[in-house]
TIVO-2410 file (N, C-alpha, C; in nm, 3 decimals):
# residues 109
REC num residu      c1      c2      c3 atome chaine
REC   1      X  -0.795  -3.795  -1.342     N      A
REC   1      X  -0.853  -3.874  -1.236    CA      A
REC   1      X  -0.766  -3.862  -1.111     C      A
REC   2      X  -0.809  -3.853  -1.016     N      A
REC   2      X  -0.740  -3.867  -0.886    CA      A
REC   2      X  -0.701  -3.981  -0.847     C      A
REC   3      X  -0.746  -4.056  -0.890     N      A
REC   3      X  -0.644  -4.199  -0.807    CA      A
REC   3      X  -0.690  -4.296  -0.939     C      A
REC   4      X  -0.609  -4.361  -0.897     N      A
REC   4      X  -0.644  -4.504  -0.997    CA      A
REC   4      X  -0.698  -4.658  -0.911     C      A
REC   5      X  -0.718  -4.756  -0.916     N      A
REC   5      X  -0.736  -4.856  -0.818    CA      A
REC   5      X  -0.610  -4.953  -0.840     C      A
REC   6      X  -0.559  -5.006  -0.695     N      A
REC   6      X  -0.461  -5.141  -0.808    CA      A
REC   6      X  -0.501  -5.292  -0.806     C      A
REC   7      X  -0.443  -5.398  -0.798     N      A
REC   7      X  -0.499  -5.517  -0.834    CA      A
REC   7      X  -0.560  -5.540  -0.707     C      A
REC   8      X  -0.545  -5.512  -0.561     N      A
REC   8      X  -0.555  -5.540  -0.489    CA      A
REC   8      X  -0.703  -5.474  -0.445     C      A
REC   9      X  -0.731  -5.371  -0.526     N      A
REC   9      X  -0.895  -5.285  -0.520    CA      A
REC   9      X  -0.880  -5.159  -0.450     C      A
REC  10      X  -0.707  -5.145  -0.386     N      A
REC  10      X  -0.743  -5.012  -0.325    CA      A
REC  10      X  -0.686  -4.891  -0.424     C      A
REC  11      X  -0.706  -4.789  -0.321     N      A
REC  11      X  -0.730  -4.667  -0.434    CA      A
REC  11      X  -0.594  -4.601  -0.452     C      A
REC  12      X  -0.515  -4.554  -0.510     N      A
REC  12      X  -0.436  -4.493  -0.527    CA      A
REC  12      X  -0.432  -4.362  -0.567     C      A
REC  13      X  -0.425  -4.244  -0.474     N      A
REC  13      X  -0.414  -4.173  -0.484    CA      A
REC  13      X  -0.274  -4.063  -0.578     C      A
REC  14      X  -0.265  -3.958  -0.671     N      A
REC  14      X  -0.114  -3.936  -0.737    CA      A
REC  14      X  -0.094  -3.871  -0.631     C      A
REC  15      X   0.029  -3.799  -0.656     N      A
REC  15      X   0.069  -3.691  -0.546    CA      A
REC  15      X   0.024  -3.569  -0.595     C      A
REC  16      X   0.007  -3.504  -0.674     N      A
REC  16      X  -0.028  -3.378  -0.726    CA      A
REC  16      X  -0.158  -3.397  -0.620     C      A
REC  17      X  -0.270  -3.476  -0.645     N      A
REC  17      X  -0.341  -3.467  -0.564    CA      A
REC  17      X  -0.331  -3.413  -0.442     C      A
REC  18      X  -0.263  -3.551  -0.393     N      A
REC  18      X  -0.250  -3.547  -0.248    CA      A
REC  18      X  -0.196  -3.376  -0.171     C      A
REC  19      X  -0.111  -3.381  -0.291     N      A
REC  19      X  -0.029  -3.190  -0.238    CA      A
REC  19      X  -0.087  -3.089  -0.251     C      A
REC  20      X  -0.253  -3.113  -0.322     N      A
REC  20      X  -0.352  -3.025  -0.328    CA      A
REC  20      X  -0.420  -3.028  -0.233     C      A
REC  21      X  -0.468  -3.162  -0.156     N      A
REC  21      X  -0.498  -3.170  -0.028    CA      A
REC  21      X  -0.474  -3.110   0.061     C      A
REC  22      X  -0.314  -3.131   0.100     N      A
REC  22      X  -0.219  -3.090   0.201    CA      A
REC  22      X  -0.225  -2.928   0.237     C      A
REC  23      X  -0.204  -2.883   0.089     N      A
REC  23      X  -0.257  -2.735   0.056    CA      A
REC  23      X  -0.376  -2.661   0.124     C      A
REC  24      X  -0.458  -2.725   0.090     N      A
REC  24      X  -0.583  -2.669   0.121    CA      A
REC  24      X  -0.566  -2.729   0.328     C      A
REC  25      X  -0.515  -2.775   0.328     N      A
REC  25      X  -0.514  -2.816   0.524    CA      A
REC  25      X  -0.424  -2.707   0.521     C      A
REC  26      X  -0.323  -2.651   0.513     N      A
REC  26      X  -0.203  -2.554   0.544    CA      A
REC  26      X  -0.356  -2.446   0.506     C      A
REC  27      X  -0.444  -2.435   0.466     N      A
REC  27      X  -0.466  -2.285   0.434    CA      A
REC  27      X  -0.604  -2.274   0.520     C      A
REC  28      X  -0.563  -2.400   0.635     N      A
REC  28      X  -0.634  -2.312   0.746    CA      A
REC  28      X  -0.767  -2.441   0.719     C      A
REC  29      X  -0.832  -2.484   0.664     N      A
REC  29      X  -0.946  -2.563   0.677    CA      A
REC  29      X  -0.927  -2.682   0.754     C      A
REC  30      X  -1.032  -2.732   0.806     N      A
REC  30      X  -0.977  -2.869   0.895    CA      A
REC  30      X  -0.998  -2.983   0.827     C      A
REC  31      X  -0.957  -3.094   0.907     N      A
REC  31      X  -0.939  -3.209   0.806    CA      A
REC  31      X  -1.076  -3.259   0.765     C      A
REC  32      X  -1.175  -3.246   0.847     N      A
REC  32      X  -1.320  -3.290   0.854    CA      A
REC  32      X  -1.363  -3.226   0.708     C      A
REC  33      X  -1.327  -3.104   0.733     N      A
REC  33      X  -1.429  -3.037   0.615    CA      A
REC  33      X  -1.378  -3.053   0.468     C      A
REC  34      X  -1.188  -3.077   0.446     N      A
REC  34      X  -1.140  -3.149   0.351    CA      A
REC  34      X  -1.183  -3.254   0.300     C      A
REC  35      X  -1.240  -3.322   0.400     N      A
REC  35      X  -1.231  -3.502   0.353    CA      A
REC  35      X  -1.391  -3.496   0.322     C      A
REC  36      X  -1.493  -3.445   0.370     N      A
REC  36      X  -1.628  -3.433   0.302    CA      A
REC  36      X  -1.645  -3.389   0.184     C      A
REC  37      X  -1.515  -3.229   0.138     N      A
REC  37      X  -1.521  -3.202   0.035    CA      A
REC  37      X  -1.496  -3.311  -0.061     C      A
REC  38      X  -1.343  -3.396  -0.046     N      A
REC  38      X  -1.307  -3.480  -0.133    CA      A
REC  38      X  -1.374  -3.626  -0.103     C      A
REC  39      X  -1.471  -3.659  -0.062     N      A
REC  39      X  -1.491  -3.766   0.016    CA      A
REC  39      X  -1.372  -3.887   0.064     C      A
REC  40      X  -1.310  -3.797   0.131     N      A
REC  40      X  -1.170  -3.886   0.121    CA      A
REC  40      X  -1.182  -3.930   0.302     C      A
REC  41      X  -1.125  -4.028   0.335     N      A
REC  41      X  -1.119  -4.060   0.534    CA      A
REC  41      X  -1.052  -3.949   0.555     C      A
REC  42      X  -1.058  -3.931   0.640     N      A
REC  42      X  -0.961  -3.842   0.756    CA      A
REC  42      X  -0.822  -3.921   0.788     C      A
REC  43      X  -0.856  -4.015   0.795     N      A
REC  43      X  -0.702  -4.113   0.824    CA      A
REC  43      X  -0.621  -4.089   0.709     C      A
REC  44      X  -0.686  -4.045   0.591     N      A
REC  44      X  -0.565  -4.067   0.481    CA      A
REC  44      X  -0.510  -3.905   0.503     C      A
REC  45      X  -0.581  -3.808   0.510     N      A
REC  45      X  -0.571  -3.682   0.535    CA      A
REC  45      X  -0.421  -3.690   0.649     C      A
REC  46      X  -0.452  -3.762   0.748     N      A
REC  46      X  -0.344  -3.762   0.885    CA      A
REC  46      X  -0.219  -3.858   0.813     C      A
REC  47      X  -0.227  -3.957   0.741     N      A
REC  47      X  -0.136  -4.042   0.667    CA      A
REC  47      X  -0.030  -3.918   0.597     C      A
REC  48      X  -0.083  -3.900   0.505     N      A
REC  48      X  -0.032  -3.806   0.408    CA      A
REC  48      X   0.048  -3.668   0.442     C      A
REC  49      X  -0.028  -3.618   0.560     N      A
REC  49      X   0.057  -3.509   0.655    CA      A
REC  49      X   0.152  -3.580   0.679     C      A
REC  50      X   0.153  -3.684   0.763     N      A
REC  50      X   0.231  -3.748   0.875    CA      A
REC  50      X   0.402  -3.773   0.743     C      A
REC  51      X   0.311  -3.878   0.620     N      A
REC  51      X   0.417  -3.867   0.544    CA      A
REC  51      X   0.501  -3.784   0.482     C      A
REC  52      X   0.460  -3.655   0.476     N      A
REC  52      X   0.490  -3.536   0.424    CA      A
REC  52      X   0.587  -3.503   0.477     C      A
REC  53      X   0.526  -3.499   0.618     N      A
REC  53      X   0.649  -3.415   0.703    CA      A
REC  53      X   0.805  -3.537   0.732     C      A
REC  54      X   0.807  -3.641   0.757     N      A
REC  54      X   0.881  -3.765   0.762    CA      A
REC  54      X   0.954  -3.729   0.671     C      A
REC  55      X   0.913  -3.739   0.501     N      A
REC  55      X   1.029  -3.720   0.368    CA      A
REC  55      X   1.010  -3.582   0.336     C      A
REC  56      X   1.002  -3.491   0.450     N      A
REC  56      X   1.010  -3.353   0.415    CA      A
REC  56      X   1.172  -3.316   0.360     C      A
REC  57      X   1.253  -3.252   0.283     N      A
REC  57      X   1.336  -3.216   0.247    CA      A
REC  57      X   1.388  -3.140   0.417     C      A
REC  58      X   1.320  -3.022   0.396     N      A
REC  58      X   1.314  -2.897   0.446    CA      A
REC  58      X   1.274  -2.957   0.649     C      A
REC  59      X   1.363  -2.930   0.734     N      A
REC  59      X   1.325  -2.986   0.888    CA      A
REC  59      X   1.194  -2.893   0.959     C      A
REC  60      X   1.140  -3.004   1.022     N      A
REC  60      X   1.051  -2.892   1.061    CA      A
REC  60      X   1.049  -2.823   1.178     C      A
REC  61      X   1.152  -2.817   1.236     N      A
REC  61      X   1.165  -2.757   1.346    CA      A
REC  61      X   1.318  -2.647   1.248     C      A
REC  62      X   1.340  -2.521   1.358     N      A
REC  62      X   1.433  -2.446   1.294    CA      A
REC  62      X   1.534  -2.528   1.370     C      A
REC  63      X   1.659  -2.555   1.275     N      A
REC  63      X   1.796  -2.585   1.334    CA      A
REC  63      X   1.841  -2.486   1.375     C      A
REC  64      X   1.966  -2.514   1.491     N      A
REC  64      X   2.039  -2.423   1.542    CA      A
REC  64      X   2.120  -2.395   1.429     C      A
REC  65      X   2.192  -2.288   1.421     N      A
REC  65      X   2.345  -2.230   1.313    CA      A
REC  65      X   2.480  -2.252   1.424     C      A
REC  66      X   2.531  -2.336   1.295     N      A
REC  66      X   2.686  -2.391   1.368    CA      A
REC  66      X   2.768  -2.270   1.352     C      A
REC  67      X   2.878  -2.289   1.460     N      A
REC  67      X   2.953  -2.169   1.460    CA      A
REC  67      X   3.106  -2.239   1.386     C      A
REC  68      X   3.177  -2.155   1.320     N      A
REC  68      X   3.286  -2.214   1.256    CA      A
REC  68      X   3.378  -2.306   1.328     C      A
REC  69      X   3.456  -2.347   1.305     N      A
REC  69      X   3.527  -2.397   1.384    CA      A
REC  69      X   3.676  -2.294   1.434     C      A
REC  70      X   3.701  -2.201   1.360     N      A
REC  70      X   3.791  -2.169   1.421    CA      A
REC  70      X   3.727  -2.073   1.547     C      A
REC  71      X   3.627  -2.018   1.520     N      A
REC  71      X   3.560  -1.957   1.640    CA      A
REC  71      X   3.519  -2.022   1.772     C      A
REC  72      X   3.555  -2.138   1.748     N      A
REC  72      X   3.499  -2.267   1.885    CA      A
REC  72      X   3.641  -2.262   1.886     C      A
REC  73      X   3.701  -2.237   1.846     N      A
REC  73      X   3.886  -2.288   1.938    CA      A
REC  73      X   3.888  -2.209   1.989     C      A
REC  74      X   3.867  -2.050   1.929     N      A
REC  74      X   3.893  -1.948   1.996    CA      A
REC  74      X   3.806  -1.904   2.139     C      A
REC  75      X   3.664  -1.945   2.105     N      A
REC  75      X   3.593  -1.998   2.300    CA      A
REC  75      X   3.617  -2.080   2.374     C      A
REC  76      X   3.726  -2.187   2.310     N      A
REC  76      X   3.747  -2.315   2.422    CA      A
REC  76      X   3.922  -2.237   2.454     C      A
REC  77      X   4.004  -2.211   2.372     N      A
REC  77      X   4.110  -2.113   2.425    CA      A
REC  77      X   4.065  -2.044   2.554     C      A
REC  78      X   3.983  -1.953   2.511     N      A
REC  78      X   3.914  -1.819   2.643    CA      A
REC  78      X   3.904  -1.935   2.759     C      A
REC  79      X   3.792  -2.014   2.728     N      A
REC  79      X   3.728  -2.116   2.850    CA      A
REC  79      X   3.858  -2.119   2.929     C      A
REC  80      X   3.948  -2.219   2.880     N      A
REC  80      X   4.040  -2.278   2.928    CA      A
REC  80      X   4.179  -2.182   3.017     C      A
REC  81      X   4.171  -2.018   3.021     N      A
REC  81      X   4.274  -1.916   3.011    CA      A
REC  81      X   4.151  -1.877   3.096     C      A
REC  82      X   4.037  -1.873   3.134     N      A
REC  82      X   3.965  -1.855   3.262    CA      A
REC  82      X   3.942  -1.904   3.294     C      A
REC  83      X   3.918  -2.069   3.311     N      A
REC  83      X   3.957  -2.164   3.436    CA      A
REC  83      X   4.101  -2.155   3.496     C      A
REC  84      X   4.232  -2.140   3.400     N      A
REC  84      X   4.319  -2.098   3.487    CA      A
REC  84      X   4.329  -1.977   3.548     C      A
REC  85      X   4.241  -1.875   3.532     N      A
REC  85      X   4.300  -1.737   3.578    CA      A
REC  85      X   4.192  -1.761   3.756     C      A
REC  86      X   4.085  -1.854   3.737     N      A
REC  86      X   3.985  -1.879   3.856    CA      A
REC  86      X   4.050  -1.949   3.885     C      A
REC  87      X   4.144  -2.021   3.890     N      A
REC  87      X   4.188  -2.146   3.956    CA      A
REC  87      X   4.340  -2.044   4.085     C      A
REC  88      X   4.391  -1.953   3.978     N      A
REC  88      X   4.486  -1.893   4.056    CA      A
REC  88      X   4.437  -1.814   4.155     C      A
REC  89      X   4.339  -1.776   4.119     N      A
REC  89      X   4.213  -1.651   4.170    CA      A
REC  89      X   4.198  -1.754   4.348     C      A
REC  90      X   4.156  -1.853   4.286     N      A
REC  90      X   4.127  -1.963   4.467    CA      A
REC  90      X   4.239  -1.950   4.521     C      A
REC  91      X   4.399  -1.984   4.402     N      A
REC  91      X   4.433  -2.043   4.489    CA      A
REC  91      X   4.518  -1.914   4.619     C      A
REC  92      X   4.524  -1.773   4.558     N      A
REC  92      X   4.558  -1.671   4.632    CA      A
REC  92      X   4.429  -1.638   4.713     C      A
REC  93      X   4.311  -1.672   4.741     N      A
REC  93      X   4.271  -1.625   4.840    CA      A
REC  93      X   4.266  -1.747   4.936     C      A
REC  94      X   4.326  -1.878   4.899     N      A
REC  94      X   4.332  -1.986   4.973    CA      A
REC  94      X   4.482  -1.947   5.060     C      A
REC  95      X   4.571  -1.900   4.988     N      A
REC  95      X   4.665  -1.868   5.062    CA      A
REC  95      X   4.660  -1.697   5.179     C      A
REC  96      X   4.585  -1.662   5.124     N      A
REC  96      X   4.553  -1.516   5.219    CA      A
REC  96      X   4.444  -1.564   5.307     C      A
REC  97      X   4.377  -1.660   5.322     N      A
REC  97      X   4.325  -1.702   5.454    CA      A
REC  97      X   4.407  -1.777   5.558     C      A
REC  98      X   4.495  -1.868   5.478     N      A
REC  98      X   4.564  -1.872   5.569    CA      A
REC  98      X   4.667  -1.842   5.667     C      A
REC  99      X   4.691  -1.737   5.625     N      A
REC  99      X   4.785  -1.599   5.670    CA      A
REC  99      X   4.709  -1.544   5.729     C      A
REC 100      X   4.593  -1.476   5.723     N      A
REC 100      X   4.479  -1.430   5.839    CA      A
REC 100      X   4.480  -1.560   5.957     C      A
REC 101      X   4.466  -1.654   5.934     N      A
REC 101      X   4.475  -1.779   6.019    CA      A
REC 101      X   4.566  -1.795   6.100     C      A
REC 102      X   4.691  -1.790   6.061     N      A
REC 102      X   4.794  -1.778   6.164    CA      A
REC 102      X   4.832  -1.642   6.206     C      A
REC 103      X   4.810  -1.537   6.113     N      A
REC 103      X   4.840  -1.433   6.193    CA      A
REC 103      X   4.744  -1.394   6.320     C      A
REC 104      X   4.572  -1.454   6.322     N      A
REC 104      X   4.478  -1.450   6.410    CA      A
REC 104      X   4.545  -1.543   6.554     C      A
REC 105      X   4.585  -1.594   6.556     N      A
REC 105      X   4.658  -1.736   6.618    CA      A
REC 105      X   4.792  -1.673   6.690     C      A
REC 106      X   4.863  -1.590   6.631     N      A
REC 106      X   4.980  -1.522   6.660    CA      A
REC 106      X   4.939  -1.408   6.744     C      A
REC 107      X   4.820  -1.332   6.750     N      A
REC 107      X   4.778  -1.217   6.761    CA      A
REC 107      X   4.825  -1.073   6.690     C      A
REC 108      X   4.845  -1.119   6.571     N      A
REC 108      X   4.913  -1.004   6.534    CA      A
REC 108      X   4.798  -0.913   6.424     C      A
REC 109      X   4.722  -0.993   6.425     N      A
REC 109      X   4.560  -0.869   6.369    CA      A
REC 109      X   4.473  -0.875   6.507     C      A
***
């Protein structure tokens, strides 16, 4: 039997069922034509997805892949050894403008 009723009169569906349902929606049919087959609502059809995916094991979106950790020291090392090499980088053309500056001032370019 597919469901049983409980004291309360509603229906209880097992899960074997229900994952036969689910099945047959993954294989492409729509929910309309599921739920006429099984005379089942459509709301329980959208319930049952909805729950599926919620206590899914498995995420449903793809996760990103973590990178080790010693490989993140070794890009925040780099990072940090080229902010200083840009930082010296300014600060010699901060000092060679201003040598164009006074030498412009002096007339000697």
């Amino acid at each position: 039997m597919e469901y049983t009723i409980s004291k309360s009169g509603r229906k209880i569906y097992a899960q074997e069922f229900k994952s036969k349902i689910l099945k047959e929606l993954d294989s492409g049919k729509t929910h309309h034509e599921v739920s006429s087959k099984y005379n089942i609502p459509v709301r329980y059809l959208y319930d049952w997805k909805h729950s599926l995916l919620k206590h899914s094991k498995e995420p449903a979106a793809p996760v990103a892949s973590t990178v080790p950790l010693s490989e993140y020291n070794k890009m925040v090392d780099k990072i940090k050894k080229l902010e200083r090499a840009l930082g010296q980088k300014t600060m010699d053309c901060q000092i060679l403008q201003e040598a164009v500056d006074i030498a412009s001032k002096k007339k000697w370019i």
